[in-house]
DRENPA-3360 file (N, C-alpha, C; in nm, 2 decimals, always signed):
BEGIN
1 = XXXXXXXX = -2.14/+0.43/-0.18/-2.03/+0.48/-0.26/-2.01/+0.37/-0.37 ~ -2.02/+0.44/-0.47/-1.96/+0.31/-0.64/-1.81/+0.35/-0.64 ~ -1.76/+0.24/-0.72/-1.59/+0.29/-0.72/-1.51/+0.19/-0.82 ~ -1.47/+0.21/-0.95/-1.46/+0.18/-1.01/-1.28/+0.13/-1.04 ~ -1.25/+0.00/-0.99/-1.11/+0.00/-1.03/-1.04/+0.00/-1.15 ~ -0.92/+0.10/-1.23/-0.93/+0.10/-1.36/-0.77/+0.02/-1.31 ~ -0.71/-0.10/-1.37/-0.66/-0.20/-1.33/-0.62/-0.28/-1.17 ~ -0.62/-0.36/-1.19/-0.62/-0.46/-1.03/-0.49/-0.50/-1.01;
9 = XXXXXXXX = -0.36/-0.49/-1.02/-0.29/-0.55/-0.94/-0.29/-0.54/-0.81 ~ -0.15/-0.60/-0.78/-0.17/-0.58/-0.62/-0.21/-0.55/-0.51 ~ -0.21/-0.42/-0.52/-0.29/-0.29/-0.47/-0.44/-0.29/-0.44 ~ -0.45/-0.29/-0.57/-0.63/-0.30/-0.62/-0.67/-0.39/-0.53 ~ -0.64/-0.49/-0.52/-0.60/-0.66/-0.51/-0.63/-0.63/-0.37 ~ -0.57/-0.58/-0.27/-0.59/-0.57/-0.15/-0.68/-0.48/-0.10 ~ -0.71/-0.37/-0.18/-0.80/-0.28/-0.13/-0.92/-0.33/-0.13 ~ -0.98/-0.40/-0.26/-1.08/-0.46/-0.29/-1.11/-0.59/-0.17;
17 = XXXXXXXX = -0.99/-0.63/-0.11/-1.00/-0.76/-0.06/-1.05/-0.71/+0.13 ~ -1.04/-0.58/+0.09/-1.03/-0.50/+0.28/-1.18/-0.44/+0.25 ~ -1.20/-0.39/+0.15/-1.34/-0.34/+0.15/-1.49/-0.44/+0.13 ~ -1.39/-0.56/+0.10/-1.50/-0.69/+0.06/-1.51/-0.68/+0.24 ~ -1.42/-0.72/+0.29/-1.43/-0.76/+0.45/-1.50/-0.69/+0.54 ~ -1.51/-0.59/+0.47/-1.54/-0.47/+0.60/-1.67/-0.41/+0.57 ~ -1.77/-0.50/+0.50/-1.89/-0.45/+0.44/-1.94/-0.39/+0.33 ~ -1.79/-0.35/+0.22/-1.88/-0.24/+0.14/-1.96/-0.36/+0.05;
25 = XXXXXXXX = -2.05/-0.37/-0.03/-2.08/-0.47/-0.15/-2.01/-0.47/-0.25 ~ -2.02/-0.63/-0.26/-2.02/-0.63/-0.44/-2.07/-0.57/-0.55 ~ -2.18/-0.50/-0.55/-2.25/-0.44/-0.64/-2.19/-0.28/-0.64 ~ -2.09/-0.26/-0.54/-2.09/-0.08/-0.53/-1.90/-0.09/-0.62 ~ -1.88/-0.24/-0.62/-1.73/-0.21/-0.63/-1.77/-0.24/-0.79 ~ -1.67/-0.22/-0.90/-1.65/-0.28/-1.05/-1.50/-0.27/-1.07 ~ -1.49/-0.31/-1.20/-1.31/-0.32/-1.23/-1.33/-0.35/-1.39 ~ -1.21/-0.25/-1.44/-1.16/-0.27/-1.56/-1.07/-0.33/-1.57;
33 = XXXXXXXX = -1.03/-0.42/-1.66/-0.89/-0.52/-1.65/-0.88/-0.59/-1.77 ~ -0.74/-0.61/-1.84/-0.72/-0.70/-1.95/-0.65/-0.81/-1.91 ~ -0.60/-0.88/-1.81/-0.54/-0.97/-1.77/-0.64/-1.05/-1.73 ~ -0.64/-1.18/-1.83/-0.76/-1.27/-1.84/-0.77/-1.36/-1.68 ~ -0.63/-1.38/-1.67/-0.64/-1.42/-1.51/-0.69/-1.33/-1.41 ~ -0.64/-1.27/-1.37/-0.70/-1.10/-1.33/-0.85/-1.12/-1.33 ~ -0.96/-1.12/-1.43/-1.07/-1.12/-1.43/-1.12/-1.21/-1.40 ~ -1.07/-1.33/-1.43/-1.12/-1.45/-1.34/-1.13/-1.45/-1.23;
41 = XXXXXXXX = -1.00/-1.43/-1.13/-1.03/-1.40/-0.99/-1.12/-1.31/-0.98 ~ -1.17/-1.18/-1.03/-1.22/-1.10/-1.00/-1.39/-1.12/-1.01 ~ -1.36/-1.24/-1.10/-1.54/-1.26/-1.08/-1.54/-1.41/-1.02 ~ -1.48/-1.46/-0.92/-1.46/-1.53/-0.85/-1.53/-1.46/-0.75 ~ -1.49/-1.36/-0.75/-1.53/-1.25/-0.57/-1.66/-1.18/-0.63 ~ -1.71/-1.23/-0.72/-1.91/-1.20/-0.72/-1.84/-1.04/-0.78 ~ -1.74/-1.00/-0.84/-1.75/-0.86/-0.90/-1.73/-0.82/-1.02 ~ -1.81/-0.72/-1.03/-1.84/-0.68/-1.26/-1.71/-0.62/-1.30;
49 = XXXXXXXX = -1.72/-0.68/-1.46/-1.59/-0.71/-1.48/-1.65/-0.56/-1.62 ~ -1.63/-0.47/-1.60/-1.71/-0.38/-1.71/-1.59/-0.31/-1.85 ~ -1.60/-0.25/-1.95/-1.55/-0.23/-2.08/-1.47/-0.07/-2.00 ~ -1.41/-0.01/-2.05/-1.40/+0.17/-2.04/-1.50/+0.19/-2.12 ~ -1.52/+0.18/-2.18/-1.65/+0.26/-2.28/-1.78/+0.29/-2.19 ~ -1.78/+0.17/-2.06/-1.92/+0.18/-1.97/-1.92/+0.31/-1.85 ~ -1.78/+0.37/-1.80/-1.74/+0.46/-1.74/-1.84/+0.55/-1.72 ~ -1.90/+0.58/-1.86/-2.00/+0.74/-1.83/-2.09/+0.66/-1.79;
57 = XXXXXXXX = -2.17/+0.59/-1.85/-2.30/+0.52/-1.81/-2.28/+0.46/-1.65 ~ -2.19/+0.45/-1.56/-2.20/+0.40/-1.46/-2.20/+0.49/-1.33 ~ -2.17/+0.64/-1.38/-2.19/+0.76/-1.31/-2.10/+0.69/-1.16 ~ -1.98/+0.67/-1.16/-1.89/+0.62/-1.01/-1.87/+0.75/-0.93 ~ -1.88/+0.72/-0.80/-1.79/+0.84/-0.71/-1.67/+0.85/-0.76 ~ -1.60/+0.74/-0.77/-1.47/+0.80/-0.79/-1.42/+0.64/-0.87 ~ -1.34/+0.66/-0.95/-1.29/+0.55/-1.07/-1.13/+0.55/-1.01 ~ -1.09/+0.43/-0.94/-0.99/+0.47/-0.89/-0.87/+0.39/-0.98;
65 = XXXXXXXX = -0.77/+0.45/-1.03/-0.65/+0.45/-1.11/-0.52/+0.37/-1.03 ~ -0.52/+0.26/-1.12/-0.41/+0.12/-1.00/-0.36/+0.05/-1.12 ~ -0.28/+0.15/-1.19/-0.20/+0.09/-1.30/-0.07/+0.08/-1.28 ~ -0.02/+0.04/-1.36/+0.15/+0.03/-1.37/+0.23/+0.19/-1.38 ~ +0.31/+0.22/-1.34/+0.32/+0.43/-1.36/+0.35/+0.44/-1.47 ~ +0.43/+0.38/-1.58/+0.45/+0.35/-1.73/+0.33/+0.44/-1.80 ~ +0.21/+0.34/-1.74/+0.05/+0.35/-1.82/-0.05/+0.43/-1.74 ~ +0.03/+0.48/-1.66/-0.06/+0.58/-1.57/-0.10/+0.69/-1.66;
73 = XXXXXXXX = -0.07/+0.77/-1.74/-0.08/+0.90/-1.74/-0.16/+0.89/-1.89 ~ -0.15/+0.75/-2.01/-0.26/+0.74/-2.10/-0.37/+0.69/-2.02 ~ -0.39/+0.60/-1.93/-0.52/+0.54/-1.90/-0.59/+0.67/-1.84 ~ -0.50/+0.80/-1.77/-0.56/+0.88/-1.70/-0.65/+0.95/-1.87 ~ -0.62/+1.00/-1.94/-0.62/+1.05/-2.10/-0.76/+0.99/-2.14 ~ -0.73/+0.82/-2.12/-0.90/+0.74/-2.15/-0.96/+0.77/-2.05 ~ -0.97/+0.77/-1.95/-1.06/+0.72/-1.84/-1.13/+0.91/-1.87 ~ -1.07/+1.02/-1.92/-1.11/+1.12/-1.90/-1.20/+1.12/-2.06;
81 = XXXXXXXX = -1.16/+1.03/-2.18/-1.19/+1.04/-2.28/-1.32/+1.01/-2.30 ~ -1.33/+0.92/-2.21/-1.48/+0.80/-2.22/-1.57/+0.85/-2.09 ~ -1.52/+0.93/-1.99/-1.64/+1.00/-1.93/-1.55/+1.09/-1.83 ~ -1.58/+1.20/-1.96/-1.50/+1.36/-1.85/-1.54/+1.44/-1.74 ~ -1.67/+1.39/-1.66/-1.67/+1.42/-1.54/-1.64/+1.32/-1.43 ~ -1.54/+1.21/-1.50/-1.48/+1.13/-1.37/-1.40/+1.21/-1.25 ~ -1.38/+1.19/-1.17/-1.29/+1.21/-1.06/-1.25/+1.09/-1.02 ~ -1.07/+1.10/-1.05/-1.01/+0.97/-1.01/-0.90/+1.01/-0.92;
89 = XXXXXXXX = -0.94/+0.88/-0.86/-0.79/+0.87/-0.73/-0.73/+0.77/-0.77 ~ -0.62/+0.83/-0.78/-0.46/+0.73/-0.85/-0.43/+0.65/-0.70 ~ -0.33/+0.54/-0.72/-0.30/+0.45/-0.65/-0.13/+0.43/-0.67 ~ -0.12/+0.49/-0.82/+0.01/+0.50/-0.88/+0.10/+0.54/-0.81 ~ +0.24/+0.52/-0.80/+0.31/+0.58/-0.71/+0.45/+0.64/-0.82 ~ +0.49/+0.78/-0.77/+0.59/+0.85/-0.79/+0.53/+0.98/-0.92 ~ +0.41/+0.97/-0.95/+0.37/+1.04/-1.05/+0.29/+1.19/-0.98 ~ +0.30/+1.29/-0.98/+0.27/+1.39/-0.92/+0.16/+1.46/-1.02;
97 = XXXXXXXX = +0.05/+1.54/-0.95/-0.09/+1.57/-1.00/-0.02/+1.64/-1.10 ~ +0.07/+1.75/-1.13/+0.06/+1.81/-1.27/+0.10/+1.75/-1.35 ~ +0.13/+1.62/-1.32/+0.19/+1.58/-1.48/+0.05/+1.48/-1.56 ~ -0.05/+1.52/-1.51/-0.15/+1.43/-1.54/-0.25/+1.58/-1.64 ~ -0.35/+1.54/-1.66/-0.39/+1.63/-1.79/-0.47/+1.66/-1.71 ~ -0.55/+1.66/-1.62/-0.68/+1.70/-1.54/-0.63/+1.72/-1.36 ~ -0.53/+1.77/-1.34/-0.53/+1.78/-1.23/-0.60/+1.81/-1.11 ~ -0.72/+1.85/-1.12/-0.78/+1.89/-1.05/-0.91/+1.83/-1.01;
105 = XXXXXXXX = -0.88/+1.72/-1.10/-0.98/+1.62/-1.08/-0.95/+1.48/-1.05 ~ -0.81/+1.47/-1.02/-0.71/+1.40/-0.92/-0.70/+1.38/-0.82 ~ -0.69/+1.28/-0.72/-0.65/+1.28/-0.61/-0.58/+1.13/-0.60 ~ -0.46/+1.24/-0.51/-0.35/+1.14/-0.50/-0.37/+1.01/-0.38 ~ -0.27/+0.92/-0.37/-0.33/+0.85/-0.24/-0.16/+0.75/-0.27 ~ -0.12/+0.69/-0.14/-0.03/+0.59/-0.14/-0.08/+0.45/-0.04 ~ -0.14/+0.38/-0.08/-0.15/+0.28/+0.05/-0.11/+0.20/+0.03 ~ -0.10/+0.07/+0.16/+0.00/-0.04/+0.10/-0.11/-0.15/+0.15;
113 = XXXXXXXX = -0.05/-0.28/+0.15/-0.11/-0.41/+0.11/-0.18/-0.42/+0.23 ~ -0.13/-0.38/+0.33/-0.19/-0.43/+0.47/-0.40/-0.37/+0.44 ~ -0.39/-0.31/+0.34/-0.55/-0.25/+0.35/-0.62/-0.39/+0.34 ~ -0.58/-0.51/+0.30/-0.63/-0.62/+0.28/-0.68/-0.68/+0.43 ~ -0.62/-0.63/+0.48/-0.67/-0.70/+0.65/-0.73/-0.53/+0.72 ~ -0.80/-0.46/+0.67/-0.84/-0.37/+0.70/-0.75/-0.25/+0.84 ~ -0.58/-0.26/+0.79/-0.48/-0.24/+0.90/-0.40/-0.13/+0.77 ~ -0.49/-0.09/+0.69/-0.35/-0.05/+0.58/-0.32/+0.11/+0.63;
121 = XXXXXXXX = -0.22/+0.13/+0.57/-0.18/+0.35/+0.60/-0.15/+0.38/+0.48 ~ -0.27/+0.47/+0.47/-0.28/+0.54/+0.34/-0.20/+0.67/+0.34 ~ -0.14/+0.77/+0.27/-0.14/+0.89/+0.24/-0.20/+0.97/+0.10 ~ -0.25/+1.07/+0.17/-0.38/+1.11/+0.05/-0.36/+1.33/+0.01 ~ -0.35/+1.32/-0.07/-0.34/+1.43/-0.11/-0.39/+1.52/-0.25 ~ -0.47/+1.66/-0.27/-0.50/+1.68/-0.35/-0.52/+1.79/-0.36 ~ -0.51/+1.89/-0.48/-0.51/+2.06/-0.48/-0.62/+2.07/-0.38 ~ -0.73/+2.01/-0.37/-0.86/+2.04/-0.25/-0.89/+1.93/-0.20;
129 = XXXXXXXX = -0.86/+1.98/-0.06/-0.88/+1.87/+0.00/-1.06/+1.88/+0.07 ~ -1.12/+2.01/+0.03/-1.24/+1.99/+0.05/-1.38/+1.97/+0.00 ~ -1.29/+1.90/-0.11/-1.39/+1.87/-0.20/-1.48/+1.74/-0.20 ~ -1.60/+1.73/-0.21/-1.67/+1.59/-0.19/-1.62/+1.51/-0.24 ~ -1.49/+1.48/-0.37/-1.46/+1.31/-0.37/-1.32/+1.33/-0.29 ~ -1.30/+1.43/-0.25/-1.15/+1.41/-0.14/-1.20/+1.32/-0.03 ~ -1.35/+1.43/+0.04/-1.40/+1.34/+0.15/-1.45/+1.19/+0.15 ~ -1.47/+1.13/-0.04/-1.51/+0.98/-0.04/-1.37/+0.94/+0.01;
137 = XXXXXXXX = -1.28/+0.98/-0.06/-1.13/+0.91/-0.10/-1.13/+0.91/+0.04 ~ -1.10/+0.99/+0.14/-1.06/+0.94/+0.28/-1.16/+0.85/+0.38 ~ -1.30/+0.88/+0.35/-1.38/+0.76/+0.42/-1.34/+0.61/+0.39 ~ -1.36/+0.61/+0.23/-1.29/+0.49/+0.17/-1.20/+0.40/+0.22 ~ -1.03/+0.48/+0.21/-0.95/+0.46/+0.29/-0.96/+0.39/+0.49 ~ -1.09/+0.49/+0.47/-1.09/+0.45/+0.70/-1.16/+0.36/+0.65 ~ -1.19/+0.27/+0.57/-1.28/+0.17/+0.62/-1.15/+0.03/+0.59 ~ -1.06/+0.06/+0.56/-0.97/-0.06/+0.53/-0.82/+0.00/+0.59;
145 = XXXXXXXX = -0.83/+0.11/+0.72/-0.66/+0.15/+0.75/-0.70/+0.29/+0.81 ~ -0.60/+0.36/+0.79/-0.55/+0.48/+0.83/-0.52/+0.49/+0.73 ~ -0.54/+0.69/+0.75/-0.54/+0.83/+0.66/-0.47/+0.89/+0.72 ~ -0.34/+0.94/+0.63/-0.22/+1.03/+0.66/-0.29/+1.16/+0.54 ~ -0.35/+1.32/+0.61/-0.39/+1.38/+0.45/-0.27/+1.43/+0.49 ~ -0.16/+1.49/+0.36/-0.05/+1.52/+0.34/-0.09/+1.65/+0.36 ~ +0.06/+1.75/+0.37/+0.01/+1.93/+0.39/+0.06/+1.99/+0.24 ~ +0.15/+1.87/+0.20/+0.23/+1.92/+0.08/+0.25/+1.79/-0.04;
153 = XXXXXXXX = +0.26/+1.80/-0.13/+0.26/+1.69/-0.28/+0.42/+1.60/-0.24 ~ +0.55/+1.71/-0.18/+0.64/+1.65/-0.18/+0.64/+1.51/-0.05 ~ +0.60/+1.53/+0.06/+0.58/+1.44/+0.13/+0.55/+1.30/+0.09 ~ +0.46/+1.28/-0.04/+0.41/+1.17/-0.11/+0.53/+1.08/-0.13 ~ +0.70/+1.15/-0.17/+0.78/+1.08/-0.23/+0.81/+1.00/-0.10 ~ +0.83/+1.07/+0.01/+0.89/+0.99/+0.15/+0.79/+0.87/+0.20 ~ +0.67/+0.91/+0.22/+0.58/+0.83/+0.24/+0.59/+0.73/+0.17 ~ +0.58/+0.71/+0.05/+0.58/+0.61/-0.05/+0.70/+0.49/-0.02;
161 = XXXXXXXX = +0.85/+0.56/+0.05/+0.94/+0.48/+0.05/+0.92/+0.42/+0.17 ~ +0.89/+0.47/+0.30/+0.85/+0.44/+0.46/+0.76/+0.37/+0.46 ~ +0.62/+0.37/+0.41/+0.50/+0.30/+0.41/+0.48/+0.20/+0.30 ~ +0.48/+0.30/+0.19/+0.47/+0.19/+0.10/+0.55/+0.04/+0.02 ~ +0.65/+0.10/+0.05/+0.79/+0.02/+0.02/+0.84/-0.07/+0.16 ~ +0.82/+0.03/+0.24/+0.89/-0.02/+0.40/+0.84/-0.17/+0.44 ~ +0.76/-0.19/+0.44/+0.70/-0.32/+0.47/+0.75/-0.43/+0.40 ~ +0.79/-0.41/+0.28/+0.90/-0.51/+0.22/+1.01/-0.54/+0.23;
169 = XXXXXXXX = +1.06/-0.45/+0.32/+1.20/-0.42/+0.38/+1.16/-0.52/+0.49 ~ +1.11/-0.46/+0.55/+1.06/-0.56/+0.71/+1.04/-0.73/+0.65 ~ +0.95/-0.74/+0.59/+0.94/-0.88/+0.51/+1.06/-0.92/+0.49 ~ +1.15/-0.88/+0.44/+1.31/-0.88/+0.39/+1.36/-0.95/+0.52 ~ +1.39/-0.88/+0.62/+1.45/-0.95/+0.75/+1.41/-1.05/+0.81 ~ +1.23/-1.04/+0.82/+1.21/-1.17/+0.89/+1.23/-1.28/+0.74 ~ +1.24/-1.30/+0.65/+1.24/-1.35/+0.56/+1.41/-1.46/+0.63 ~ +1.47/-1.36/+0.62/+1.61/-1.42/+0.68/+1.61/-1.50/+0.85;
177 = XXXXXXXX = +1.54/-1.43/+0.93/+1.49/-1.48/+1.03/+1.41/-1.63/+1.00 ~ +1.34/-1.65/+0.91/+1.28/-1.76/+0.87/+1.38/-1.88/+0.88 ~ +1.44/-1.81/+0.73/+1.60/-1.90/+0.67/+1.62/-1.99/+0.80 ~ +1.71/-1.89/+0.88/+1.78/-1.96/+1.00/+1.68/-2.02/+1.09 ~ +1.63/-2.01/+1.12/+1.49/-2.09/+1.18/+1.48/-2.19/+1.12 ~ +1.43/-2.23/+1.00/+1.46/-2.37/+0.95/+1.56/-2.47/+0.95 ~ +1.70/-2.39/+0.92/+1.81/-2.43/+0.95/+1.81/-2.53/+1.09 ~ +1.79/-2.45/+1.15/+1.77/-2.58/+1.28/+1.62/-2.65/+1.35;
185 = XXXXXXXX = +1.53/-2.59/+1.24/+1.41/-2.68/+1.25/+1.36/-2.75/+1.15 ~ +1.47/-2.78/+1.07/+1.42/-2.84/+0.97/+1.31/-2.98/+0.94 ~ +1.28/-3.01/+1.08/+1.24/-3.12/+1.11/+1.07/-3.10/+1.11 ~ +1.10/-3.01/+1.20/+0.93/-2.95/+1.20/+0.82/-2.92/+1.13 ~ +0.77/-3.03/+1.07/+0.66/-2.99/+0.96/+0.57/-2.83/+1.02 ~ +0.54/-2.80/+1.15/+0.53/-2.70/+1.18/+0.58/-2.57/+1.19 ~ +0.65/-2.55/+1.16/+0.76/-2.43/+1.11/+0.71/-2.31/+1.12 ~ +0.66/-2.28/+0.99/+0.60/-2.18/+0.97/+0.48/-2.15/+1.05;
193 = XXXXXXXX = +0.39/-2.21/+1.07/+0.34/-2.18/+1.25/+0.40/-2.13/+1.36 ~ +0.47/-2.20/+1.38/+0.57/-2.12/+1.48/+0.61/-1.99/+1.44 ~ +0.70/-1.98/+1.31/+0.69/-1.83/+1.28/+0.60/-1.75/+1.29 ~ +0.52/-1.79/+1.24/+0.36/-1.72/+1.29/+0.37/-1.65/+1.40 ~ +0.36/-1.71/+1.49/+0.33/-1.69/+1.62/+0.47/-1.59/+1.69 ~ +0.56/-1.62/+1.61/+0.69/-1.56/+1.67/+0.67/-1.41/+1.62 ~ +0.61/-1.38/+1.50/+0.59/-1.26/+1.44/+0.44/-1.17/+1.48 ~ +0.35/-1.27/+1.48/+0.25/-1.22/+1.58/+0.29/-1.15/+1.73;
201 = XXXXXXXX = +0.36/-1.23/+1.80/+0.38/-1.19/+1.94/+0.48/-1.07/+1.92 ~ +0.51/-1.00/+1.80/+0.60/-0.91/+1.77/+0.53/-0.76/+1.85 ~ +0.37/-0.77/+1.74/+0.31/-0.69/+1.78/+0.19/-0.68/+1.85 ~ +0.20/-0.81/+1.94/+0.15/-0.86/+2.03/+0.22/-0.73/+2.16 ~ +0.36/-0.75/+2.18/+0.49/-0.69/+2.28/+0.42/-0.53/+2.22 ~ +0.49/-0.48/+2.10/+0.47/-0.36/+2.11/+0.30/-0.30/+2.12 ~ +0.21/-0.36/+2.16/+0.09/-0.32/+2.22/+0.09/-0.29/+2.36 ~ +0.10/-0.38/+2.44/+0.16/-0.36/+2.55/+0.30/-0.25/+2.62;
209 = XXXXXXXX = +0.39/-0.21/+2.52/+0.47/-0.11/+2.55/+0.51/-0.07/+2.45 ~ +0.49/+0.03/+2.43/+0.52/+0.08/+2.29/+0.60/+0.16/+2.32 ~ +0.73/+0.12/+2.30/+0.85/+0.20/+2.35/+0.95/+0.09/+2.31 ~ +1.08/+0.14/+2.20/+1.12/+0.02/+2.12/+1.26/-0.04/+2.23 ~ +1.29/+0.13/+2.30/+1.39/+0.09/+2.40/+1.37/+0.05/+2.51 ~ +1.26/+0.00/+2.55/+1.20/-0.07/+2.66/+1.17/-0.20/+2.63 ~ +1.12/-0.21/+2.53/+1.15/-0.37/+2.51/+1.23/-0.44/+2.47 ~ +1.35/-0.34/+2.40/+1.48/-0.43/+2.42/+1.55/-0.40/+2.52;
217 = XXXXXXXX = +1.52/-0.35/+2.64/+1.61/-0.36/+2.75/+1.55/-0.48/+2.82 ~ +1.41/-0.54/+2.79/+1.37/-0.63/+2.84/+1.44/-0.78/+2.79 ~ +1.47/-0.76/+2.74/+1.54/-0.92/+2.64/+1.66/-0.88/+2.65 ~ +1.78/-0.81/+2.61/+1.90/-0.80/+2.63/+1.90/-0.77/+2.85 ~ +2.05/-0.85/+2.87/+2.16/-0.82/+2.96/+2.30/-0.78/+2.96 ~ +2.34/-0.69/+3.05/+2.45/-0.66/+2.99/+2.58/-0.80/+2.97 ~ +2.64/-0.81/+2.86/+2.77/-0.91/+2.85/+2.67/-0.99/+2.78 ~ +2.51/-1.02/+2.76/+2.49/-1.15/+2.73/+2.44/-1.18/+2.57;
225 = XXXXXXXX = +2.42/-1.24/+2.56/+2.38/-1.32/+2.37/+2.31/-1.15/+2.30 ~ +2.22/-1.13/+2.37/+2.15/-1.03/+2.28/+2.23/-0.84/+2.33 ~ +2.28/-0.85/+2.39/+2.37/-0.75/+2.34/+2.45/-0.75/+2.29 ~ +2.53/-0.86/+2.29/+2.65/-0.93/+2.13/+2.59/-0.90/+2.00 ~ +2.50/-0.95/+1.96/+2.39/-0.90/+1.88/+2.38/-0.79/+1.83 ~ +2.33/-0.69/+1.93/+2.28/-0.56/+1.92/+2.44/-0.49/+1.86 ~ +2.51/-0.51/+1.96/+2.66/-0.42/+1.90/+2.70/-0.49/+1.73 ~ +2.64/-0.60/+1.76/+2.74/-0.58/+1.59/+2.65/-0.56/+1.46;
233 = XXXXXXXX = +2.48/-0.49/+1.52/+2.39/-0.47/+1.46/+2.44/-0.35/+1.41 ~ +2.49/-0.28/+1.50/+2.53/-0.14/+1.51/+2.67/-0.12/+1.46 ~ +2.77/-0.20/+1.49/+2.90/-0.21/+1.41/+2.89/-0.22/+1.24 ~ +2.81/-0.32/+1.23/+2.77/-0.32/+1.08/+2.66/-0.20/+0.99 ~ +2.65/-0.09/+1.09/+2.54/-0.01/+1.06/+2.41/-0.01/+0.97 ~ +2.33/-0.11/+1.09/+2.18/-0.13/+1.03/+2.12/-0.03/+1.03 ~ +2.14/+0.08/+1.11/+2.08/+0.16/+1.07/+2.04/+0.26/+0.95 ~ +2.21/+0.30/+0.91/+2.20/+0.33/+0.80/+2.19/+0.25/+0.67;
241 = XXXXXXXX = +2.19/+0.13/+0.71/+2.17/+0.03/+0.58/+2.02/+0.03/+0.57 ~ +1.89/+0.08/+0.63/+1.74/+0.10/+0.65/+1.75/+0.24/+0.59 ~ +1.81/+0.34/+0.64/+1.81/+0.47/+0.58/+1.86/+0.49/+0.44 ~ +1.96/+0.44/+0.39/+1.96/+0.42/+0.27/+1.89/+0.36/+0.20 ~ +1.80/+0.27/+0.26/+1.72/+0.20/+0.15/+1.57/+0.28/+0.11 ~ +1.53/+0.35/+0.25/+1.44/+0.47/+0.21/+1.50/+0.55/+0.13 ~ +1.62/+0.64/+0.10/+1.69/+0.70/+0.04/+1.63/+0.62/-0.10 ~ +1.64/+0.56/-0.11/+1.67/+0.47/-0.27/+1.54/+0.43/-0.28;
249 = XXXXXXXX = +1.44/+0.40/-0.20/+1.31/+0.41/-0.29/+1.27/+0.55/-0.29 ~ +1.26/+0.64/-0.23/+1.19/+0.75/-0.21/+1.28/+0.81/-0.38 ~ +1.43/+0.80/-0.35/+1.45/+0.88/-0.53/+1.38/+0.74/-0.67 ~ +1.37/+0.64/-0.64/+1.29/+0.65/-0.75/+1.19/+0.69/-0.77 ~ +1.07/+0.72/-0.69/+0.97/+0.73/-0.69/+0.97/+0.93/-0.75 ~ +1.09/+0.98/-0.71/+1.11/+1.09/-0.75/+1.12/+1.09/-0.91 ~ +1.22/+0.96/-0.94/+1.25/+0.95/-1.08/+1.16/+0.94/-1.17 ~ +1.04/+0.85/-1.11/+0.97/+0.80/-1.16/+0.86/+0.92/-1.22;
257 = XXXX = +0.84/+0.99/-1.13/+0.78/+1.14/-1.17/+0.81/+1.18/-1.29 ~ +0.94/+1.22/-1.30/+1.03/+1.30/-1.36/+1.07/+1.22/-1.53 ~ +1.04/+1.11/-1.49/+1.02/+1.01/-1.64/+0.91/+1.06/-1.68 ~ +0.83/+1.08/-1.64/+0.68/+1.14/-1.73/+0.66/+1.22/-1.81;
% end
C-alpha cells in the first residue's frame, strides 16, 4: 500500500510514527508539507518530501488529508485538481462528506495520537463502505489501533469528542495528579518515573479486572481516605463536569462542519 500524507501535523505525526513501527516502509509512505521544520523531521525518518503537482504521477492508494479544517475543503479542491482519480481519507475532524466537492471519493476517519504506539481507535466512515480504498483505509488503521466502522456520518461528531478529544481530558487530570505529586516530592530527581509507573500500573489493574467498580471497591473502605475522596468527587459532580466537556467538544466539531 502507497499513502500519501497531504499535511503532517500531529495526527499525521503519529500515524506515520505507528506505521514506521509496525513495518509498513519508508518508500510506500510520502508527504506534502510547507512547514520547513515539518519536512525536516520528516526526512529525518528516511521519508519523500514530494510537490502536489507529483500526486497523479505517484498513482497512491489513497492520499490521506491531515490538515487544519479551515484548509480542509481547498486542499480537498487541489489534491482533486492535480490528480482526479485520487481517493482521499480525511483525518480532519468536524467536516462531514457533503461538504467536500467529491464525496464519494472520501472517506472519513477520526483517530487519535495513541496510533503512534500502535494502540490508537480509529472511527471510519464512508457512503461505501465496500469499496477497495474503504478496505485500504481500515487495514491501514489495524496496523496501528482499532477500527470503529460507523453505521451513520452523525456518530463521527460523538466519537470525535470521546476518543479523539477524550484523551486530553484524561491527560488533564493526571496532569494535576502530577502537580501534587511533586508538591511533596519535590526532592526526587525521579519523579516523573515514578509517575510513570503509577500510570502504567493504571492499565496494568484494569487488565486484570476490567470492571471500574471492582477496582475501586478494592482500594476504598468504608469511613476511610478514599471514600472521603470519592463522595466529594461526586458532591462536586465529576461526572457531569466529563459530560459536559464531551458536550462541548462534540458541538464544536458540529460547529465546525457547519462553518464550511
Amino acid at each position: 500500500m502507497n499513502v500519501c500524507f497531504v499535511g503532517c501535523g500531529n495526527i499525521a505525526q503519529a500515524m506515520i510514527d505507528g506505521l514506521l513501527s509496525n513495518g509498513i516502509s519508508t518508500s510506500s509512505i510520502a508527504c506534502i508539507e510547507r512547514n520547513q521544520r515539518k519536512v525536516e523531521l520528516l526526512k529525518e525518518k528516511n521519508l519523500e518530501v514530494i510537490e502536489l503537482d507529483s500526486l497523479a504521477k505517484e498513482n497512491f492508494d489513497l492520499v490521506i488529508l491531515a490538515v487544519k479544517p479551515k484548509d480542509a475543503l481547498s486542499a480537498e479542491k487541489n489534491i482533486f485538481q492535480a490528480a482526479p482519480n485520487s481517493k482521499i481519507l480525511t483525518v480532519v475532524a468536524g467536516i462531514e462528506l457533503n461538504k467536500y466537492s467529491n464525496p464519494n471519493s472520501v472517506i472519513r476517519s477520526m483517530p487519535n495520537t495513541s496510533s503512534a504506539f500502535g494502540k490508537g481507535i480509529t472511527a471510519l466512515y464512508a457512503n461505501d463502505h465496500s469499496s477497495k480504498e474503504f478496505n485500504f483505509a481500515s487495514d491501514l488503521f489495524k496496523k496501528i489501533g482499532h477500527v470503529f466502522v460507523l453505521k451513520n456520518e452523525r456518530e463521527m461528531h460523538a466519537f470525535t469528542s470521546i476518543i479523539g478529544s477524550g484523551q486530553a481530558f484524561l491527560f488533564e487530570v493526571l496532569r494535576i495528579y502530577l502537580d501534587e505529586l511533586e508538591k511533596i516530592a519535590s526532592d526526587n530527581a525521579d519523579v516523573i518515573e515514578i509517575f510513570k509507573d503509577f500510570v502504567t500500573s493504571l492499565g496494568d489493574s484494569f487488565s486484570d479486572e476490567p470492571d471500574f467498580e471492582t477496582l475501586i471497591n478494592k482500594i476504598k473502605s468504608p469511613g476511610g481516605t478514599t471514600q472521603a475522596g470519592l463522595e466529594s468527587l461526586e458532591k462536586n459532580h465529576m461526572e457531569s463536569i466529563f459530560k459536559q466537556a464531551f458536550r462541548a467538544a462534540k458541538d464544536r466539531s458540529i460547529e465546525i462542519s457547519n462553518e464550511q
